[in-house]
C-alpha positions as CSV (number, residue, x, y, z in Angstrom):
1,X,149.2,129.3,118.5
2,X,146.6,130.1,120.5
3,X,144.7,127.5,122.5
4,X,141.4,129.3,123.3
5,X,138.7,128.7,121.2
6,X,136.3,130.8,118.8
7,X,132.9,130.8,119.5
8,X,131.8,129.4,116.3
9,X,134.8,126.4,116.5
10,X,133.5,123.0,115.3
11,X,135.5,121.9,118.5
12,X,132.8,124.1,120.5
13,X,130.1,122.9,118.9
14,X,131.0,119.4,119.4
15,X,131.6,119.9,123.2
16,X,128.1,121.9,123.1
17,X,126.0,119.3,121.8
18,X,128.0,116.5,124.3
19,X,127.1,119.2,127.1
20,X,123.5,119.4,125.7
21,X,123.0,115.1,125.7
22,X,124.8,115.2,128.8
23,X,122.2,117.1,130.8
24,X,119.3,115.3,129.0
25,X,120.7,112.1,129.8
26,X,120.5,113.3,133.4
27,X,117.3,114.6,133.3
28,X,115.7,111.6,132.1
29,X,117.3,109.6,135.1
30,X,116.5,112.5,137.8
31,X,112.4,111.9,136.6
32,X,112.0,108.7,135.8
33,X,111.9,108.7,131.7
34,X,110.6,105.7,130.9
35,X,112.7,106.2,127.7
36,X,116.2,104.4,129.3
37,X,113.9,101.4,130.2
38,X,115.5,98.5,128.1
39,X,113.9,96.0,126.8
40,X,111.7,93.9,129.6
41,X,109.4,90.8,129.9
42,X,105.7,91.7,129.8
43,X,105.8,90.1,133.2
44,X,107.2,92.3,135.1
45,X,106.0,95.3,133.6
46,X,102.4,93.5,134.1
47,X,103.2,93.0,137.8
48,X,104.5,96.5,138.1
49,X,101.6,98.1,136.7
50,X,99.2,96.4,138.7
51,X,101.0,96.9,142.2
52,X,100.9,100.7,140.8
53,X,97.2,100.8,140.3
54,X,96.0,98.6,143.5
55,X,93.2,100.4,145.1
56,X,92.5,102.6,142.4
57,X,89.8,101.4,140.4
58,X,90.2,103.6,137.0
59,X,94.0,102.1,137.5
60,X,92.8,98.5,137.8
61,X,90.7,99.1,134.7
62,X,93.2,100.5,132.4
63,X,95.8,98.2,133.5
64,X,93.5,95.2,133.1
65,X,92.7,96.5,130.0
66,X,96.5,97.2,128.9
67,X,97.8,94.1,130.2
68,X,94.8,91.4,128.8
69,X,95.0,93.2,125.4
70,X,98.6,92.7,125.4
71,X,100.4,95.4,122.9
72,X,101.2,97.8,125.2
73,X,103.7,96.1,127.1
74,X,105.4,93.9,124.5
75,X,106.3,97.4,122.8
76,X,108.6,98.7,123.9
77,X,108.4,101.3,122.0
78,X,105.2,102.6,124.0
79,X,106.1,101.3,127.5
80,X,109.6,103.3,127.3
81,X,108.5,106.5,126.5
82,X,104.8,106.1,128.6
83,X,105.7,104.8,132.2
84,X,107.3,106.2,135.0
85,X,109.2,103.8,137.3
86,X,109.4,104.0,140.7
87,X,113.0,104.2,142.0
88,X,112.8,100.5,143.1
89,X,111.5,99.5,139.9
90,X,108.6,97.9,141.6
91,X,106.0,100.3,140.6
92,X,105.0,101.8,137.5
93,X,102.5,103.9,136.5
94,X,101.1,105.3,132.6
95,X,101.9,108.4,131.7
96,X,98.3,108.8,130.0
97,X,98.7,112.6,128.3
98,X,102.1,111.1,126.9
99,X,100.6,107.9,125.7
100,X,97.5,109.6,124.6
101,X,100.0,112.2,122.5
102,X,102.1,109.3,120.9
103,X,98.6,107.2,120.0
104,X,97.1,110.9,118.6
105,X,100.6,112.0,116.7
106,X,100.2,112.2,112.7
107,X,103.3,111.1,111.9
108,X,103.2,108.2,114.5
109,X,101.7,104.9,113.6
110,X,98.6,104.4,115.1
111,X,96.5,106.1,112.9
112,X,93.3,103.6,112.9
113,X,92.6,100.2,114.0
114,X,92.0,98.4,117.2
115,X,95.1,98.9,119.6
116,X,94.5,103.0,118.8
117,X,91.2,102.3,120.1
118,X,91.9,100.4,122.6
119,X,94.5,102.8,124.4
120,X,92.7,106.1,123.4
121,X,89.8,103.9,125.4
122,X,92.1,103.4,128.3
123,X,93.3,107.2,128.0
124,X,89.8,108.0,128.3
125,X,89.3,105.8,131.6
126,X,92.0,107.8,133.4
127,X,91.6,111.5,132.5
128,X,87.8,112.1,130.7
129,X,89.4,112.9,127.9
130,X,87.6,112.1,124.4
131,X,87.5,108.5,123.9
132,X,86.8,106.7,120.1
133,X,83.1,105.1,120.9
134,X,82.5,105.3,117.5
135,X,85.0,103.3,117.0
136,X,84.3,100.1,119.1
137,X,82.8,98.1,116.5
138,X,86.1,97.9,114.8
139,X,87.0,95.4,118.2
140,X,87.1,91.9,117.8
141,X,85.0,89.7,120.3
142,X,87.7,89.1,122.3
143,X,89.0,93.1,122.6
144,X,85.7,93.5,122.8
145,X,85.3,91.3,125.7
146,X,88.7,92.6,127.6
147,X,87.4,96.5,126.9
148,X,84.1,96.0,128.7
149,X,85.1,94.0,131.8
150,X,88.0,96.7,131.9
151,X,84.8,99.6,132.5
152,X,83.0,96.8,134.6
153,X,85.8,97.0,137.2
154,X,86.0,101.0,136.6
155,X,82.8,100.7,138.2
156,X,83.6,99.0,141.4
157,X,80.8,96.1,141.0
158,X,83.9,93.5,139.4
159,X,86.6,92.6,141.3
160,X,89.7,92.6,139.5
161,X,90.8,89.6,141.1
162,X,87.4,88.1,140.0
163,X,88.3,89.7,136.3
164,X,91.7,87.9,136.3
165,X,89.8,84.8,137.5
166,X,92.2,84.8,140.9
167,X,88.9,84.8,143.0
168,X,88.9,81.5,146.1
């Protein structure tokens, strides 16, 4: 009996697809997927999103926005697949044409309501892409309140320490 193996072997096919997760599995550690990020406190994503976006206002604004609203990073089925990490893990940084493509997917589920708003807003912020105005009535006050001191320090003219109420 031989021991070499026919192209179309189930053994083959098993050892292809192992090959196949294999690589992927290293690819996603060589840059950073956010998708092997397990589970983690809104803390420390907070604090690693604003040490990513200090001295960036559009940064500031979206991560203000992101991290007072609050969804984003207490899903971690966003924050996994949407922020890259720095190698230290002190850093992190939105992946906006990915989140902007998981908030915009058909089959995903944000298809209406506030937090799609909110983050298509916060796409919007960072890239110029189209953002949902028609949509900000469906805010509450207090999303309301968060989105527009979020453009206010997009601006420059509010602090984001003053926005976090951090000022001496």
């Amino acid at each position: 009996m031989s021991t070499e193996r026919r192209p179309g072997s189930r053994r083959n096919r098993v050892d292809s697809k192992h090959r196949i997760e294999r690589a992927t599995a290293r690819r996603a550690t060589r840059h950073n997927d956010g998708a092997s990020v397990p589970a983690m406190s809104s803390e420390v994503i907070e604090a690693a999103l604003y040490r990513a976006a200090e001295g960036d206002f559009a940064a500031q604004a979206t991560t203000y926005i992101l991290t007072e609203e609050g969804s984003f990073v207490r899903r971690p089925d966003l924050y996994a697949v949407c922020l890259d990490w720095s190698d230290d893990g002190r850093y992190a940084s939105v992946r906006w044409e990915t989140l902007r493509e998981v908030v915009t997917a058909p089959d995903g589920p944000y298809h209406d309501g506030a937090l799609r708003t909110i983050l298509l807003l916060c796409c919007s912020l960072h890239d110029d892409g189209p953002a949902p105005l028609s949509r900000l009535a469906s805010l509450d006050t207090t999303n309301a309140r968060i989105v527009s001191r979020g453009v206010h320090i997009a601006t420059g003219a509010l602090p984001l320490r003053q926005a976090l109420g951090n000022t001496p």
